[in-house]
N, C-alpha and C positions, 0 to 999 in steps of 0.2 A: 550724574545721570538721572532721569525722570522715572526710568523702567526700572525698580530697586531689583538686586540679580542676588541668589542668597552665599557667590563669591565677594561681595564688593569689600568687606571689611580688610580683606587680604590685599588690598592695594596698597603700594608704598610708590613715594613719591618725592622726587628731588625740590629743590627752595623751585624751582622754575617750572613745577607743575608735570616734568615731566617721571612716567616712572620707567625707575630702574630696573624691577624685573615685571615680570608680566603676573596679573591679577590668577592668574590660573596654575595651578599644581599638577604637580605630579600625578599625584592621586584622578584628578582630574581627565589626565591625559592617557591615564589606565582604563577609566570608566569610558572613554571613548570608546576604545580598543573593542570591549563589551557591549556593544550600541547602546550603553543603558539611559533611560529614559527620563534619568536624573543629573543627566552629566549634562552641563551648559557649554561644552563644546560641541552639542549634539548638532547635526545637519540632519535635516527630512527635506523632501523632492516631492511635490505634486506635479505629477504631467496629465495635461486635461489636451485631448483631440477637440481642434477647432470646428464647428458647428459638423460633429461626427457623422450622423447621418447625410447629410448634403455631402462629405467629401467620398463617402464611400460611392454614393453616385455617380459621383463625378468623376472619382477612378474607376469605378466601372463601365461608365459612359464616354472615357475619355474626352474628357468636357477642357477647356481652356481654363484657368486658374480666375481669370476674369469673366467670365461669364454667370451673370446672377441664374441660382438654380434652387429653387424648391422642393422639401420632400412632403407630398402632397398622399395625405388618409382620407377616403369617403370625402368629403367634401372643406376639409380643412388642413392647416399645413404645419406640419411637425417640427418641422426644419429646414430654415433658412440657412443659405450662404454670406459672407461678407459682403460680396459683391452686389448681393441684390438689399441688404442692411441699406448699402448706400443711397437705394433709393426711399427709405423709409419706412421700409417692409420689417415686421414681427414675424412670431409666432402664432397660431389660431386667429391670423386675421382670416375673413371670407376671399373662397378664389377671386370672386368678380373685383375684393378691390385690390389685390397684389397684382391682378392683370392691369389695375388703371395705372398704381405707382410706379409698374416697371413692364410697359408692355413687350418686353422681348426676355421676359422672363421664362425659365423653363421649368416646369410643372412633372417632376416625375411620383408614377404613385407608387406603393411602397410596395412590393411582393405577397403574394393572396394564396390561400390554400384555399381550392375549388375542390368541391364535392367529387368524389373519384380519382382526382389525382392523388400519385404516389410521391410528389415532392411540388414543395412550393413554386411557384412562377411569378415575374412579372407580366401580368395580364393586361391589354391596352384598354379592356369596358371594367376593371374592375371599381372600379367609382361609383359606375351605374349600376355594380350588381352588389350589392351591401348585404341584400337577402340571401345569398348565395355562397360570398364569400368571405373569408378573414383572413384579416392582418397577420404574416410572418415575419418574424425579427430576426429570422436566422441568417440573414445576408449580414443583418450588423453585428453579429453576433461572431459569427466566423472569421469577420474582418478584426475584432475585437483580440481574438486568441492569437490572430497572425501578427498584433501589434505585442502582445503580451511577450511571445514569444523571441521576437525583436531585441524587447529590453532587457530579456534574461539572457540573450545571447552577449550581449556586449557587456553585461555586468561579470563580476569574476564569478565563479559557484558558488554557493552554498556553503559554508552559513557566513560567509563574509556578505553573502548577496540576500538583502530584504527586501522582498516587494510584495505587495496587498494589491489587489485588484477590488478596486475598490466601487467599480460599476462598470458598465458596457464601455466606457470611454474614458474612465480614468485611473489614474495608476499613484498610491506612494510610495516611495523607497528611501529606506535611513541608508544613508552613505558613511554613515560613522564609521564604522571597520574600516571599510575600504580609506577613508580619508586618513587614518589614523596610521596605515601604513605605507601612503603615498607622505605623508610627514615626517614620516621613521628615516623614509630614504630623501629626501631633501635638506632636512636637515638635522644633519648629527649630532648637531649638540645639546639635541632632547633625545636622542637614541642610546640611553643608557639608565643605570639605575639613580635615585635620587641622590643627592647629597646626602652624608650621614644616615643612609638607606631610611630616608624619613622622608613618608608619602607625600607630606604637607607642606615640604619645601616649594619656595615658586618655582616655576619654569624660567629660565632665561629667557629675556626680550626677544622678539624674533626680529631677526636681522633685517628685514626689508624695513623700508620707510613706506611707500608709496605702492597701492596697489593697482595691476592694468586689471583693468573689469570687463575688458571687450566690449562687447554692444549690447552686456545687458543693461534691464533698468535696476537703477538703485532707488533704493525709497528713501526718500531725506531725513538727515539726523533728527535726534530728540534737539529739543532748544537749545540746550547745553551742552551738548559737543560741534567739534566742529572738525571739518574734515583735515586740519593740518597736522589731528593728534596722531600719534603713531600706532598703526595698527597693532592688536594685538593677536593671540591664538587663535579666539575665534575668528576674528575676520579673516585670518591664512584658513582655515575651516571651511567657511563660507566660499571662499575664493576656487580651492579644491572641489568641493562641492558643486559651483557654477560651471566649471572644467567638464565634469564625468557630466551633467545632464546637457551640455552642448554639445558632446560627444553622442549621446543617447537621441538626441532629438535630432541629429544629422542623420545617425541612421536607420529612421524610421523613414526621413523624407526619402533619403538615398535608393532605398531594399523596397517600400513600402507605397512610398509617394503623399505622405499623409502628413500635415504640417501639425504642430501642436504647441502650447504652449506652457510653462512650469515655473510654478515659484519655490524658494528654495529657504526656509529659514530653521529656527530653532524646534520647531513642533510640527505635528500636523495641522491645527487648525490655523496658524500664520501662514504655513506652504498653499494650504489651498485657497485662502484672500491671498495669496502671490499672484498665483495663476493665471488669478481673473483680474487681474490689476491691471495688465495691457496685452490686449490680443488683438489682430490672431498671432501666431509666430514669432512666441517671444518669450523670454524667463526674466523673471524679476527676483534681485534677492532682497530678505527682508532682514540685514544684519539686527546684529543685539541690540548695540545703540539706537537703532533707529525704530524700536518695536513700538514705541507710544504717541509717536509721531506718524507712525502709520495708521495704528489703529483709531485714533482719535477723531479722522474725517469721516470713519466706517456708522452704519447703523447696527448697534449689536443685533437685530435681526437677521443679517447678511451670515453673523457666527454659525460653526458648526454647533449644533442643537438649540441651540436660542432663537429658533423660529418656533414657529406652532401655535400650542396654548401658551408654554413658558413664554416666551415672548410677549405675548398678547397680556399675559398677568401680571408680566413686569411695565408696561408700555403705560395699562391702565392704575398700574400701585405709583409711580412715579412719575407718570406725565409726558413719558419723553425715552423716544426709541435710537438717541445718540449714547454712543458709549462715552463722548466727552460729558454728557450731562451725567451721566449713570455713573464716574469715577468721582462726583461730588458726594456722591453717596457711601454713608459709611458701612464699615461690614457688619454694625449691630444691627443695623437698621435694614438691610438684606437682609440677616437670621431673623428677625422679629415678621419679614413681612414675607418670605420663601419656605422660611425655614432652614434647621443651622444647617443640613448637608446642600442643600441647594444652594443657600443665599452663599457659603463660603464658595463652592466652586462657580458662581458667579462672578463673586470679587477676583479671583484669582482668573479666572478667561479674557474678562476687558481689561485686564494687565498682562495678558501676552501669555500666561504662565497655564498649559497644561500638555499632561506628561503620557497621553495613549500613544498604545506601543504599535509601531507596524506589525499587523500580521499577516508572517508569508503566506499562511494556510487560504490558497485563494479558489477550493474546489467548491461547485454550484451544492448546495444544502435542498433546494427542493427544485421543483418544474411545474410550471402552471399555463395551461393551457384553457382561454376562457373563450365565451361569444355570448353576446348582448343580443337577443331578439328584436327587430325592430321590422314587423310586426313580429310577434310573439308565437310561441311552434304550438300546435295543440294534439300532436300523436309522438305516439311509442317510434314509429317509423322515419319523422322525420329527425327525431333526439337522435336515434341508433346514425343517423346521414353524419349528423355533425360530430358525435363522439367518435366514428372511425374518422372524421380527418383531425380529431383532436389527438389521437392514437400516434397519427400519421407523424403530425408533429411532436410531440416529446418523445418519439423514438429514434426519431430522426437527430436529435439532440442529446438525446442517450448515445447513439452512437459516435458521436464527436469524443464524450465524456469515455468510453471505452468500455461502454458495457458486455459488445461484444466480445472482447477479448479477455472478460471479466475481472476488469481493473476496478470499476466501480459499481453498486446496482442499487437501485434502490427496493426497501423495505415495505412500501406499505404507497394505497395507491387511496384516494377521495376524491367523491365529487360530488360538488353542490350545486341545488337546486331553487331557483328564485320561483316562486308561483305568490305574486302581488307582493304584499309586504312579509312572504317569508319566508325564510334561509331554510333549507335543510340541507344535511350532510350525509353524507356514509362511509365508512371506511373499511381497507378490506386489505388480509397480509399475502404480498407477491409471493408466491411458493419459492423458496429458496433452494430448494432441488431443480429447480427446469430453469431452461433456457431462457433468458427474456427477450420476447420478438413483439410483432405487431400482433398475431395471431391471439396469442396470452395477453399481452393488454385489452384486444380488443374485447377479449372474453370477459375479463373483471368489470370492465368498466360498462356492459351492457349488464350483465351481474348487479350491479349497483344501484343502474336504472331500474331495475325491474323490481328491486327491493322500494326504491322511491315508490312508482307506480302502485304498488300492494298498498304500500301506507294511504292513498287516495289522495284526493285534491293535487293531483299533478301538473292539470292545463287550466289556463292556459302556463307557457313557461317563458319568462321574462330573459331567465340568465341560465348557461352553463360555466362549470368553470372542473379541469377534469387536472390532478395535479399527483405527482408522484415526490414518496420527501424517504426519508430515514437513509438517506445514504451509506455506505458504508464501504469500506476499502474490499476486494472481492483477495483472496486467499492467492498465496502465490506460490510457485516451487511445486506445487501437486500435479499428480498425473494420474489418470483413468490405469485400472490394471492392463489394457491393452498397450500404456508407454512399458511396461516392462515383459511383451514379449516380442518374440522376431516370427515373422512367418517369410511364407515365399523364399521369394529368391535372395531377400535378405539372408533368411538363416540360413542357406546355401552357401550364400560369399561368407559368412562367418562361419559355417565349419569348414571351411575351406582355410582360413586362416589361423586356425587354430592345431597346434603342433604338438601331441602328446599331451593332452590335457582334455578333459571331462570327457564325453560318450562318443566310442566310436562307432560306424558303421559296420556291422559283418555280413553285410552285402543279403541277408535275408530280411532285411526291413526291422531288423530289434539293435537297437541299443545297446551296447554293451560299457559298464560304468569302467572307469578308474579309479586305483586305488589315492586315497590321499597319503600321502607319508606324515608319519608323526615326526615331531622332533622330541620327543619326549614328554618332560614333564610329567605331572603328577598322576597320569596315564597309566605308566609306566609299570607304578606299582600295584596296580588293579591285576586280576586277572577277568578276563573276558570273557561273557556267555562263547559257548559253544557256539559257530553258526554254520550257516549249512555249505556244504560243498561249492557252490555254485557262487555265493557271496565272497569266499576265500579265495576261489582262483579269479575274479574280479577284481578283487584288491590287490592279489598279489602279482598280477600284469604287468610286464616291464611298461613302467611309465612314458619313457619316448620310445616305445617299439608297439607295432601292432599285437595284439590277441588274439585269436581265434577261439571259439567257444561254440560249442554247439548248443541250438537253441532248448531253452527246460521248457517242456509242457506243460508242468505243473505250476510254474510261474506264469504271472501274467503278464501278459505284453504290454507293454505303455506306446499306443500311437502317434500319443500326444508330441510333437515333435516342439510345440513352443515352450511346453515345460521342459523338454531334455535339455534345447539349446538355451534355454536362462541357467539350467544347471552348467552346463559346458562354460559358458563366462562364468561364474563363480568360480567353478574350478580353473578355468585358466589364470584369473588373479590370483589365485592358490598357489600355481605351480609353475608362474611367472614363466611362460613359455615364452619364447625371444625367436624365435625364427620360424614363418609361416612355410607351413607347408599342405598341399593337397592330398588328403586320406586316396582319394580317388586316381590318382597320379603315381605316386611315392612308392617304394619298393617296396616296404614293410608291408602296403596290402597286395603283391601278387605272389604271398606268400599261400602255397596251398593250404586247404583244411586236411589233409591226410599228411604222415609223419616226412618230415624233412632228407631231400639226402645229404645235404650239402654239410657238415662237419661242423658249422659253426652256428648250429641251431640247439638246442637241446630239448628233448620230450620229455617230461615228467613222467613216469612209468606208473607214480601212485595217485595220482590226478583222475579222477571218476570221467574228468570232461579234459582229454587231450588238448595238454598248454604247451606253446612254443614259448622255451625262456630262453633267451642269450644266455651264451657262456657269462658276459659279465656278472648274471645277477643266479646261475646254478647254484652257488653253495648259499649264497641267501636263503634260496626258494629250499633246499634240503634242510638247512636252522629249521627254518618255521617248522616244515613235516616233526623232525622231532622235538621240538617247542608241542606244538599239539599231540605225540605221544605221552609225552613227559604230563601233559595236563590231563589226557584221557585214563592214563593210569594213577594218580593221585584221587581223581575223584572215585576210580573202583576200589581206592582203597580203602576210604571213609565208610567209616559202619553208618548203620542206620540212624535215620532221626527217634528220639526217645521224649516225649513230652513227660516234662516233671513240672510239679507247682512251685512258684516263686513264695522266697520266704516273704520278702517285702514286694508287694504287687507297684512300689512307687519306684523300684529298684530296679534293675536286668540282674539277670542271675550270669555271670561271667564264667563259669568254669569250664566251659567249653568252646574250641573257637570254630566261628559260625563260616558253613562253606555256600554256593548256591543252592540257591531255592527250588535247582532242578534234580529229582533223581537219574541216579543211572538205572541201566537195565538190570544190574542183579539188584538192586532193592526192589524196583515192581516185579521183580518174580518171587522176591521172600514174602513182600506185603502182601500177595494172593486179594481178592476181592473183599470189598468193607464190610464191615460185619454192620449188621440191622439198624443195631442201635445208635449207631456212631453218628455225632454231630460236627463231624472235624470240619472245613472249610479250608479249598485248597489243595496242595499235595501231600501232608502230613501223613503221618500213620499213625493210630492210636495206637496205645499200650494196653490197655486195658481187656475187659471182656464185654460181652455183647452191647452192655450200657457205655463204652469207653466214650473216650473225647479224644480225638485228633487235631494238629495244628499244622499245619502248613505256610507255605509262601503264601495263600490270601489271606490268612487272619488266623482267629483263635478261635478253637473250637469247648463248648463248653456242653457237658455231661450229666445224665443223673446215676451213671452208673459210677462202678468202684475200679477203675481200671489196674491202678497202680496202690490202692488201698486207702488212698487219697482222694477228696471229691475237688476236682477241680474247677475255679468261678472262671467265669469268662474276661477274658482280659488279660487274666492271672499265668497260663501258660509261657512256656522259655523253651527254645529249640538249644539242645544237650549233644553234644556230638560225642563218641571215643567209646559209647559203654553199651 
């Protein structure tokens, strides 16, 4: 072979030239698997839309296939069709002479954004009116996503599926994956692990002789092969590969109407000289074999990146813009005359060999919105005309991208100003708290203006150009605190469905809670502040039965009904209620507020606030009453707090075991009122005399007097129980 491949040495081969297993391994056939961009069974896809602008008209226009049609800017033409090609017709030739080449040509202009309008049109003077209006690309623009969308549909998901968007009209996609596992199931006798579980083993031959290639074009062998040899992996590869983009390219025509063409080889920069190898409506593959024989008739100019200056520096170093003259050239002689990192990926491009990866990430990075004065603007007034339809237009395009729905927004907005020969800029950060509309744009971007203006020398103004960039992915999953309340009649049908769980109605407009049940745990062994009356027959409410309670004056009412009902679902995931029922319907509530007669009710007698409790849960509700005796007599029985000083102040002093921080009412009747001098903090009570120190539940108190005959430091006090 002429193309050296960095598999070839792994060829083996019978007396008759032919080989017995195939030049490629296992290992190989892994790295496909991984689209990686070093595997030489790799497949890349360029599909280029044929003369894109002219067919979007034409399906817009419902125009015949045959019919030569022009897409026609101000006074020159962007894009041409096949049809009217045939008569001789370019691009930016003048109208007068594409009307003499093809006078039944059809001349459409491009969509114009008029001063005051809210969205682009196709205007029938806008030719004549240049001063007035500008060019919109958002028809081809649109058309573009609806093709985008096309090829992802028919490709499989993510991450098998790779495609780069790689401008308004063209697309690459590595079909590695995908090819690698339509292989797996064709043929089985590479669908398993290697021999001797050693990566490097070859692959078996593949079984076909001869391959059908349908109607694509093939590009002819290198010199030295010839097409009788027996194909190997990659050309099953390639062949796979030609399958899925003729399936691709049906149905864009099919869904779309849009014909396109695709070349299909080892790299991106071969796939894309595929493409344009024979148009319109058509794929070329460029197998391995045949990669130097292709490239050989090319101008390395035509390469991706080897136009421009580098071009031009290589054209003028060596005389000569054929890649077959420029492969005479050696690779020292590149590094001496490009330099090493250039001259070598030189050498290696006119040999077929480079290795850029598709990437899927195909979201727009900025937005630019420009216009060319011709004549030139010379007020504040008519700048602010053309920046709101410049507004008009990138938000317009913002909202395709999803800013509304804030999928994506951008960061940070510029715009530059030409006044003769010179550029100014400004830039300015999009508040990332507010909404982004036309109103907020419009306001920065007049903001900007007027910063330009201040600095002086504004008019005359040659150019605008008003662009939005920093993009960035908008946050997802959140919600404003209004997603987590219910009003109306929402929270109506949800208390409605809610059966013995969170707050009921007691028909005076208050709330009344439910208690949560414990299941124990380390709860259990606390004992609990005291609390008041009113909170205890709340909790201890039979859970699926109504309560009645009369309303406390002294508490305050919460009207707030969307805080209640966010408590109410809390508590019903709590209390996993299973059967809806209506508070407002249901017999538990036409149960009176005065005492029952009916036998299977029971009144609390020691209840401050008369409770209805089921028999089931009576001897419950009597535990608790003497549960809270048992607790109100333990604390009267605790003597008073006694503040003594710690030996070690780094230490607790332990000899006493510590009860709440609240007294009862015979200690504030023994404590009597504080004495003068007392610095206690809290509810403590000092020991001492008029200079004493007291400590309590807020903190320590610290002294100059002699309480306990001891002067006690602050910090240093210990709460003493028993003495």
């Amino acid at each position: 072979m002429s193309s050296p491949l960095p598999f070839s040495s792994q060829i083996s081969s019978t007396s008759g030239g032919h080989r017995r297993k195939s030049r490629f391994t296992y290992k190989h056939l892994s790295l496909l698997s991984s689209s990686s961009t070093t595997c030489p069974l790799r497949v890349i896809a360029h599909i280029d839309l044929d003369a894109f602008y002219a067919q979007c008209e034409m399906v817009r226009l419902n125009i015949p296939e045959d019919q030569p049609l022009a897409v026609q800017q101000w006074q020159g033409l962007i894009a041409v069709n096949y049809p009217a090609r045939k008569s001789g017709m370019s691009r930016f030739i003048a109208i007068a002479e594409a009307k003499r080449l093809c006078p039944n040509l059809i001349m459409q202009h491009v969509a114009t954004w008029k001063e005051g309008d809210e969205k682009w049109a196709y205007h029938p003077d806008a030719s004549a009116n240049m001063a007035t209006h500008k060019v919109s690309l958002d028809p081809y623009r649109l058309q573009s996503r609806r093709i985008l969308a096309c090829i992802k549909d028919v490709l499989p998901a993510p991450p098998v599926q790779r495609v780069e968007k790689a401008s308004v009209d063209e697309v690459f996609l590595d079909l590695s994956a995908q090819i690698h596992s339509i292989m797996m199931e064709r043929y089985p006798e590479i669908n398993g692990p290697a021999p001797y579980d050693d990566p490097t083993e070859n692959l078996p031959r593949p079984p076909t002789t001869a391959l059908d290639w349908n109607t694509d074009a093939l590009v002819d062998l290198d010199s030295t092969e010839t097409e009788d040899d027996d194909p190997d992996w990659d050309d099953i590869a390639m062949l796979i590969g030609s399958e899925i983009i003729r399936s691709v390219r049906a149905a864009i025509l099919e869904r779309l109407k849009y014909t396109c063409s695709a070349g299909i080889a080892r790299n991106k920069m071969l796939a894309k000289l595929g493409s344009a190898f024979k148009k319109p409506n058509s794929q070329t593959i460029v197998r391995n074999r045949a990669v130097q024989q292709f490239l050989s008739g090319y101008k390395f100019t035509k390469i991706r990146n080897l136009g421009g200056k580098l071009g031009e520096q290589i054209v003028s170093t060596f005389g000569s813009d054929q890649v077959e003259d420029l492969l005479k050239v050696s690779i020292e002689q590149l590094k001496s005359k490009l330099g090493d990192d250039t001259g070598s990926w030189v050498f290696q491009v006119i040999r077929g060999e480079e290795y850029a990866e598709v990437n899927s990430r195909t979201q727009i990075k900025s937005m630019l919105s420009a216009k060319s004065f011709r004549p030139s603007i010379n007020s504040f007034e008519q700048a602010v005309r053309w920046l709101r339809i410049f507004v008009a237009d990138i938000f317009s395009r913002l909202v395709e991208e999803g800013v509304l729905e804030n999928k994506r927004r951008p960061k940070t907005m510029n715009l530059h100003h030409r006044q003769g020969g010179q550029m100014r800029s400004r830039q300015v950060a999009i508040p990332s708290g507010r909404a982004i509309d036309e109103v907020l744009l419009f306001e920065l971007a007049k903001n900007l203006m007027g910063q330009i203006i201040v600095d002086g020398r504004a008019w005359p103004c040659a150019n605008l150009q008003l662009s939005v960039g920093g993009f960035e992915d908008g946050p997802t999953g959140n919600r404003g605190i209004g997603g987590f309340l219910v009003k109306g009649e929402e929270a109506k049908a949800m208390r409605s469905t809610v059966r013995g769980s969170g707050p009921q109605d007691l028909g005076d407009g208050r709330l009344e809670k439910r208690r949560k049940i414990d299941d124990g745990g380390i709860q259990k062994f606390f004992v609990k502040k005291e609390e008041s009356r009113e909170e205890h027959d709340d909790e201890f409410g039979a859970r699926d039965e109504m309560t009645i309670a009369k309303p406390n004056p002294s508490s305050p009412r919460d009207d707030d009904s969307e805080l209640d009902l966010d408590g109410a679902e809390n508590q019903n995931q709590n209390n996993n209620a299973t059967t809806p029922q209506d508070p407002l319907t249901s017999s538990n509530n036409q149960t009176p507020k005065t005492a029952p007669t009916s036998p299977s009710i029971y009144l609390c007698p020691r209840c401050p606030i008369p409770t209805l409790i089921p028999p089931s849960q009576k001897s419950e509700h009597e535990d608790w009453h003497f549960a809270k005796d048992l607790q109100a007599l333990e604390r009267t029985s605790t003597s008073t707090v006694t503040l003594l000083p710690a030996a070690n102040p780094s230490k607790p002093w332990l000899g006493g075991k510590a009860t709440e921080n609240k007294e009862t009412e015979s200690v504030r009747k023994q404590k009597g009122p504080k004495k003068p001098g007392g610095a206690g903090v809290g509810t403590g009570t000092g020991s001492g005399s008029s200079g004493g120190g007291g400590a309590g539940a807020g903190g320590a108190g610290a002294a100059s007097g002699s309480g306990s005959g001891k002067k006690v430091e602050k910090g240093q006090s210990r709460l003493v129980f028993g003495r």
